[in-house]
KOLGUNU-721825 format. One line per 3 residues: their letters; for each residue x, y, z of N, C-alpha, C. Coordinates in Angstrom, 1 decimal, always signed. Example, Ala and Ser with C-alpha at 12.3 -4.5 7.8 and 13.67 -1.06 7.14 Angstrom:
<tifis>
as> +13.2,-5.7,+7.8,+12.3,-4.5,+7.8,+13.2,-3.3,+7.8; +12.8,-2.2,+7.1,+13.7,-1.1,+7.1,+12.9,+0.0,+7.9
</tifis>
This chain:
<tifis>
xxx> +182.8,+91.8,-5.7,+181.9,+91.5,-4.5,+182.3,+90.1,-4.1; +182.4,+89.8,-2.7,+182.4,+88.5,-2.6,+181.5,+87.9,-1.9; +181.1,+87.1,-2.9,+180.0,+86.1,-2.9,+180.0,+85.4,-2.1
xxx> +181.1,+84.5,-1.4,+181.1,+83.4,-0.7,+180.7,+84.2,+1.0; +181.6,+85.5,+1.5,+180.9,+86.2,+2.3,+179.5,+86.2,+2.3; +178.6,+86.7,+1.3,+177.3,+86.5,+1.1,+176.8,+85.2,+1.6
xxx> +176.9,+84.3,+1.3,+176.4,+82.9,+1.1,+176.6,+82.7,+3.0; +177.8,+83.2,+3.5,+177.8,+82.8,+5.0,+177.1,+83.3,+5.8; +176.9,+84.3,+5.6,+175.9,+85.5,+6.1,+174.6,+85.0,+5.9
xxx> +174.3,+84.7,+4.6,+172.7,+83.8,+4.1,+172.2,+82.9,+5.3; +173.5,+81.7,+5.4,+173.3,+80.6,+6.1,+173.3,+80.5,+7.6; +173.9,+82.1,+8.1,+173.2,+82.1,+9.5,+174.8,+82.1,+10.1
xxx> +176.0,+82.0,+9.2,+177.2,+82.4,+9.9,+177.5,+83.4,+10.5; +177.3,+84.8,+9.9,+177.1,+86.0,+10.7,+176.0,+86.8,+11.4; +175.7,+86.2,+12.8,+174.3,+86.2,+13.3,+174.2,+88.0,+13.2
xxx> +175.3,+88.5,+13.8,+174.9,+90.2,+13.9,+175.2,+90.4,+15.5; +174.9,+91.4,+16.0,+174.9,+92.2,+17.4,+173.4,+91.1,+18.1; +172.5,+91.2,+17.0,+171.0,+91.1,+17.9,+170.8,+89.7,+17.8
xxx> +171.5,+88.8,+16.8,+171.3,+87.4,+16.8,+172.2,+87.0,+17.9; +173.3,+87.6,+18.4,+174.1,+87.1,+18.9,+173.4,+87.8,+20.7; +173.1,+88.5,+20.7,+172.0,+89.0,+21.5,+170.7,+88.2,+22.2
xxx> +170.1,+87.7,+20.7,+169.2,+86.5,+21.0,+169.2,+85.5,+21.5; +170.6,+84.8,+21.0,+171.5,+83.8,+21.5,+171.6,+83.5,+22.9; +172.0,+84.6,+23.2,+172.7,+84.7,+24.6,+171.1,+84.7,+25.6
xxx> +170.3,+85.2,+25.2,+169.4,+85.2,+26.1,+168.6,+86.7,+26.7; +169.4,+87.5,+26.0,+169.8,+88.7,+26.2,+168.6,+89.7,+25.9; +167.8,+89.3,+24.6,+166.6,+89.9,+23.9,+166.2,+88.8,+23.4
xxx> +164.7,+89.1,+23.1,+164.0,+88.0,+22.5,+164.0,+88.2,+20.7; +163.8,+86.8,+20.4,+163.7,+87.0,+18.8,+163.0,+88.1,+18.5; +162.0,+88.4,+18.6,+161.1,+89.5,+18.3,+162.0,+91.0,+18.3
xxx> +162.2,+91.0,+19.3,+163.6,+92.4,+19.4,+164.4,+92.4,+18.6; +164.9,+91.3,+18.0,+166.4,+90.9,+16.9,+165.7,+91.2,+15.9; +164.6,+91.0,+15.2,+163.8,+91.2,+14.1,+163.8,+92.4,+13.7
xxx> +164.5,+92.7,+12.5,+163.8,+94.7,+12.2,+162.5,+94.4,+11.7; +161.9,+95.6,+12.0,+160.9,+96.1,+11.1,+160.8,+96.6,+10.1; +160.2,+96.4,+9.0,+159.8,+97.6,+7.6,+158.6,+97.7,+7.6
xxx> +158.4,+98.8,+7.1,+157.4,+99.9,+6.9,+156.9,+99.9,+5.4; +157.1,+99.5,+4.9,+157.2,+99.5,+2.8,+156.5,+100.6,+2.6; +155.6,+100.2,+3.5,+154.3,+101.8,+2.7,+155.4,+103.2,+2.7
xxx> +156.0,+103.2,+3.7,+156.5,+104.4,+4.3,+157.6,+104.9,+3.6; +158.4,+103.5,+3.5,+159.7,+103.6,+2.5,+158.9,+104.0,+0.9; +158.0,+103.2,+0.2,+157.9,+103.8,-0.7,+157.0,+105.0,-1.2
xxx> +156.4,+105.8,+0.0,+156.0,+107.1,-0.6,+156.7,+108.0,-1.1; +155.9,+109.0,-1.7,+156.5,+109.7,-2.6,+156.6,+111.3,-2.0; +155.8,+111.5,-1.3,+155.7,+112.9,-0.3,+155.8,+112.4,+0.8
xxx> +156.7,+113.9,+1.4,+156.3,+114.0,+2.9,+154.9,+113.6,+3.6; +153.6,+113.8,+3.3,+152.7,+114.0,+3.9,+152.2,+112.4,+4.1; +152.4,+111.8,+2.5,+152.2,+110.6,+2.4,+152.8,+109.5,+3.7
xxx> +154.2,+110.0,+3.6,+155.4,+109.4,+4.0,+154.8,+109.0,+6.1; +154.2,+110.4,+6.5,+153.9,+111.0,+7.9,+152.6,+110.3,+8.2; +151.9,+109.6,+6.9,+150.3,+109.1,+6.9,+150.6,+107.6,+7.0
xxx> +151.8,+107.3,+6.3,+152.2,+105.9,+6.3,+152.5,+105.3,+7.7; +153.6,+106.2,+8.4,+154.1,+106.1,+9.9,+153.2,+106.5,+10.7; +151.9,+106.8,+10.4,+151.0,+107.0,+12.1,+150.6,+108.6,+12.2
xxx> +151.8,+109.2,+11.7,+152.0,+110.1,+12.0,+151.4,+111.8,+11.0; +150.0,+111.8,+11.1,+149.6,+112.8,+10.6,+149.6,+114.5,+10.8; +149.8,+114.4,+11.8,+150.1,+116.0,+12.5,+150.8,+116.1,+13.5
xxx> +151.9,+115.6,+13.6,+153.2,+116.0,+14.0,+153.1,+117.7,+14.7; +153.7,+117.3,+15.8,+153.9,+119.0,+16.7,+155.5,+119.2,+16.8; +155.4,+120.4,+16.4,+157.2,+121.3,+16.6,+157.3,+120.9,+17.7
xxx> +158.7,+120.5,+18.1,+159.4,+120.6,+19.2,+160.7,+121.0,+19.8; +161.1,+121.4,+20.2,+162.1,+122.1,+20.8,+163.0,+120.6,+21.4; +162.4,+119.8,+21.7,+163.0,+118.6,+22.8,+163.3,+117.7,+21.7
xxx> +163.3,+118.3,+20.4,+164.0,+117.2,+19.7,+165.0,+118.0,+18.6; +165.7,+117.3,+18.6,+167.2,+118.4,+18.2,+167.8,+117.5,+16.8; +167.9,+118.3,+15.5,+168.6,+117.6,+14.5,+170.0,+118.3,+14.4
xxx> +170.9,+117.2,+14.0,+172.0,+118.3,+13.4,+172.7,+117.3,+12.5; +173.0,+118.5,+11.6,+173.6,+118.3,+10.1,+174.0,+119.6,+10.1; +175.1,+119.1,+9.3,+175.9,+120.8,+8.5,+174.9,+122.0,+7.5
xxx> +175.1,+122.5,+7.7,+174.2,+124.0,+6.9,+174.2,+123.5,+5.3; +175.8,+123.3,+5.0,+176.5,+123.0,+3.6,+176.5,+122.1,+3.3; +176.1,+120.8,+2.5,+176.8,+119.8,+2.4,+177.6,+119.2,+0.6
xxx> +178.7,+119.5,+1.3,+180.0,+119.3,+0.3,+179.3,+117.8,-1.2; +179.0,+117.2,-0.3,+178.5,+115.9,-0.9,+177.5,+115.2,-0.6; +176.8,+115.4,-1.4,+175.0,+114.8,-1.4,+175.0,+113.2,-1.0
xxx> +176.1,+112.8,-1.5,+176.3,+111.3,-1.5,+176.1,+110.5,+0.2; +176.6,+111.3,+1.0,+177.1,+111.2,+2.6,+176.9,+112.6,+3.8; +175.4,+112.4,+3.4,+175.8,+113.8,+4.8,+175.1,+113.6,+5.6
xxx> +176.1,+114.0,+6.6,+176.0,+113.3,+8.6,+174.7,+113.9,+8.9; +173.7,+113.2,+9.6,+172.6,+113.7,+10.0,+172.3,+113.0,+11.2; +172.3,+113.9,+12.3,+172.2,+112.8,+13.8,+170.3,+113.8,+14.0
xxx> +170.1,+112.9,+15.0,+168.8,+113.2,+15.9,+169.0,+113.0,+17.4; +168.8,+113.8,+18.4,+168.4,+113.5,+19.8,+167.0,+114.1,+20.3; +166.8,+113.1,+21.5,+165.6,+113.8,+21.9,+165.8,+113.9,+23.8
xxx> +164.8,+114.9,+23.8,+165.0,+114.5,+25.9,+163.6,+114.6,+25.9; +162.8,+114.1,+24.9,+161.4,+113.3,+25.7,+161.3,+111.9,+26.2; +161.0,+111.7,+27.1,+160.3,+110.7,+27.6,+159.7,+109.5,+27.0
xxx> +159.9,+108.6,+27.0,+159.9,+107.2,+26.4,+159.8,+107.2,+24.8; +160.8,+107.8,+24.5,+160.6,+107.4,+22.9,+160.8,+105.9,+22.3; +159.8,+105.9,+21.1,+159.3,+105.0,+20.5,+160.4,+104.3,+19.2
xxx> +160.2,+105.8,+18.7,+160.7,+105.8,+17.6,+161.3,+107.1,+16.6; +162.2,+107.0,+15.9,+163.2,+107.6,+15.2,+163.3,+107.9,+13.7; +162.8,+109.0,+13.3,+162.6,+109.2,+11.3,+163.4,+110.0,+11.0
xxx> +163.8,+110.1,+10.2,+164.3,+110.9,+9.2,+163.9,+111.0,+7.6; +163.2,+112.3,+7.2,+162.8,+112.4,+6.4,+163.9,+113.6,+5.2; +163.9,+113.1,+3.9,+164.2,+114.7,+3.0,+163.4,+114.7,+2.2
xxx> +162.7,+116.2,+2.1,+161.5,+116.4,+2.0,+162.1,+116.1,-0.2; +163.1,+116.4,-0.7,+163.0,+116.7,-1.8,+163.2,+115.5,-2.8; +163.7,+114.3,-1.8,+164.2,+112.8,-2.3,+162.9,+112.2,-3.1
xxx> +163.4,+111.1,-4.1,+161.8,+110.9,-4.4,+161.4,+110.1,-3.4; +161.9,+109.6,-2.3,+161.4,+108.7,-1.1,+161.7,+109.1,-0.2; +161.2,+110.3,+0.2,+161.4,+110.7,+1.3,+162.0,+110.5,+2.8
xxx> +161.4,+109.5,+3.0,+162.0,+108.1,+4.5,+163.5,+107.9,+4.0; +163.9,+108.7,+4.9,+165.7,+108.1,+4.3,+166.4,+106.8,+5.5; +165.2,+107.1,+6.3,+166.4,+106.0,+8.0,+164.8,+105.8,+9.0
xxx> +164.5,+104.7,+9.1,+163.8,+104.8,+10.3,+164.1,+103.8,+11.5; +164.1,+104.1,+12.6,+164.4,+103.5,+13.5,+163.8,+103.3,+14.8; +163.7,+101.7,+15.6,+162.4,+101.5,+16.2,+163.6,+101.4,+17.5
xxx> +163.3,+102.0,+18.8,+164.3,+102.2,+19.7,+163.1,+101.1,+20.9; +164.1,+100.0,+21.5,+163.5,+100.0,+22.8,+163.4,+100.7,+23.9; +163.1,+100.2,+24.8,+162.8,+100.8,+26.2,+163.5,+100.8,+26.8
xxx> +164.1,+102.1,+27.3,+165.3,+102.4,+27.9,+166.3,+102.7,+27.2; +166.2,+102.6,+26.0,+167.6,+103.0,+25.0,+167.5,+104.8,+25.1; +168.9,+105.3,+25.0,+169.2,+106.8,+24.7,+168.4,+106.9,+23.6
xxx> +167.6,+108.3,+23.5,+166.7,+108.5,+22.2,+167.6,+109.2,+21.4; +168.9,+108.8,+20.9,+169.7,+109.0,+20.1,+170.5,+108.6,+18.4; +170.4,+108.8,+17.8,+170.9,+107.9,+16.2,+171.4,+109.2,+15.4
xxx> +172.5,+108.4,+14.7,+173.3,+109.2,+13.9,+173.7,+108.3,+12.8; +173.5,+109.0,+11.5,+173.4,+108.0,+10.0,+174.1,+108.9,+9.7; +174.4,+108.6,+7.8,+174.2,+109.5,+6.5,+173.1,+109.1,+5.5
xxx> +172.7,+109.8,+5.3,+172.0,+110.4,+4.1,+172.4,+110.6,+2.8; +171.3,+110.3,+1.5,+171.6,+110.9,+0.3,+170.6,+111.9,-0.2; +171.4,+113.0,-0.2,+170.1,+114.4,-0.8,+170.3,+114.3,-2.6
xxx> +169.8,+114.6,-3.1,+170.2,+114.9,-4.5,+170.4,+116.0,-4.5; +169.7,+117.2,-3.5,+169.9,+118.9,-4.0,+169.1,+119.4,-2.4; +169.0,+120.4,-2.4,+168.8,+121.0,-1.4,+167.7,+121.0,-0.8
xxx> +167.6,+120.9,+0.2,+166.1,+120.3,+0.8,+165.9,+120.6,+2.2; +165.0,+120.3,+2.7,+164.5,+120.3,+4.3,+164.6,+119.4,+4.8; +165.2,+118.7,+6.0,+165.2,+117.7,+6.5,+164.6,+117.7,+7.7
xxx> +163.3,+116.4,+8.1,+162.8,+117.0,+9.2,+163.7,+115.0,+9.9; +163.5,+115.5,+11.4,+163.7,+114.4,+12.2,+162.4,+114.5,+12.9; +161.5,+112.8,+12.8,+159.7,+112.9,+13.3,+160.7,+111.8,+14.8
xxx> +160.0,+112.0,+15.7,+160.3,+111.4,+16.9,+158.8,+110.6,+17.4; +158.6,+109.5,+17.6,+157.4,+109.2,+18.4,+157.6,+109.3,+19.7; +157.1,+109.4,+20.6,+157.3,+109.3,+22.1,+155.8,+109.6,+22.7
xxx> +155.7,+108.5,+24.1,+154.5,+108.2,+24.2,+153.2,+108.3,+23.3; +153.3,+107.9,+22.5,+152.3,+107.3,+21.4,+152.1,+109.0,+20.5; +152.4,+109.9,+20.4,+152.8,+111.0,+19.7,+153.7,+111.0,+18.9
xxx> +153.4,+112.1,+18.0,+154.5,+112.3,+16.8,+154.8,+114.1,+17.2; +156.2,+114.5,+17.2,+156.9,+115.7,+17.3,+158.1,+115.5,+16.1; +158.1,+117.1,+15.5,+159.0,+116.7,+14.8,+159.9,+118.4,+14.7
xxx> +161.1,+118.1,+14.3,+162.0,+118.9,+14.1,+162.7,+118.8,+12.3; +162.6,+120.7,+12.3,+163.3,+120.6,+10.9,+164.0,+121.3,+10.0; +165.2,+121.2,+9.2,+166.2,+122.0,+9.1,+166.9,+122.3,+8.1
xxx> +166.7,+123.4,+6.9,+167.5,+123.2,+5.5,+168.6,+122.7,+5.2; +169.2,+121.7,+4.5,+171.0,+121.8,+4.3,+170.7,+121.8,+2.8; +171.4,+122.8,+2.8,+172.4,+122.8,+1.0,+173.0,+122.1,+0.6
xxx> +173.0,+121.2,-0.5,+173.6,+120.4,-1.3,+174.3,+121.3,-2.7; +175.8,+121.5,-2.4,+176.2,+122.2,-3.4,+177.3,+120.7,-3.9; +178.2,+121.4,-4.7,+178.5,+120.5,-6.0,+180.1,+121.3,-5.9
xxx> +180.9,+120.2,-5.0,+182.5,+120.6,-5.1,+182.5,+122.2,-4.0; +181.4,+122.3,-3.4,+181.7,+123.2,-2.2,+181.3,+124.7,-3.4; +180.3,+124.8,-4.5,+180.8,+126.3,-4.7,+179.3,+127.0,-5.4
xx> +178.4,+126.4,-4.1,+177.1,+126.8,-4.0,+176.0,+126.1,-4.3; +174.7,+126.2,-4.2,+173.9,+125.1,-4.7,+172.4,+125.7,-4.4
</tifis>
């Protein structure tokens, strides 16, 4: 690991996309700032996880679309995107229902941004994965099994 990279980063050498963003005049500090959730990151269920984020009863939606592979080869890295075509989305989850922390990615989208994000994931084993969307002060959510097998030979 190199340290000395670390230490520059510490000191404010590598501002980022959104410090350098801030800089410019571009967004305000407050927008450069992520958010955490801790409660949310550290629950232990789904329900918990959905009570932490606001979000207690979540409605199916059609207008929000997950995709990930059916299979996934390797638990370690598997591609999970989200889109939506509702109207002013807020914000962006991704949950696996079987992880012991469920909240695997959350993401706070401004106004006007594409309601779009695409990560990886770590499953341990086969699970449900839902993508929760906020938009206009609502929670909608979409959800979809992948298999976690072991060298591609089932799971």
């Amino acid at each position: 690991m190199n340290n000395q990279r670390r230490e520059i980063l510490k000191a404010g050498g590598g501002l980022g996309l959104f410090g350098l963003l801030a800089a410019a005049g571009l967004i305000t500090p407050g927008e450069a700032r992520a958010e955490w959730n801790k409660a949310a990151f550290d629950a232990k269920t789904i329900d918990e996880t959905l009570k932490a984020l606001g979000a207690t009863a979540p409605a199916n939606s059609a207008d929000v679309q997950l995709t990930a592979p059916d299979i996934a080869e390797n638990g370690a890295v598997v591609p999970v995107g989200v889109v939506s075509t509702l109207a002013g989305v807020e914000a962006i989850a991704i949950l696996v229902e079987k992880n012991p922390n469920p909240l695997a990615a959350s993401f706070m989208l401004p106004a006007g941004t594409e309601p779009s994000v695409q990560t990886r994931v770590k499953m341990g084993q086969t699970s449900d994965v839902y993508a929760l969307v906020k938009a206009g002060g609502k929670f909608f959510i979409a959800k979809k099994e992948i298999k976690v097998t072991l060298g591609g030979c089932g799971g």
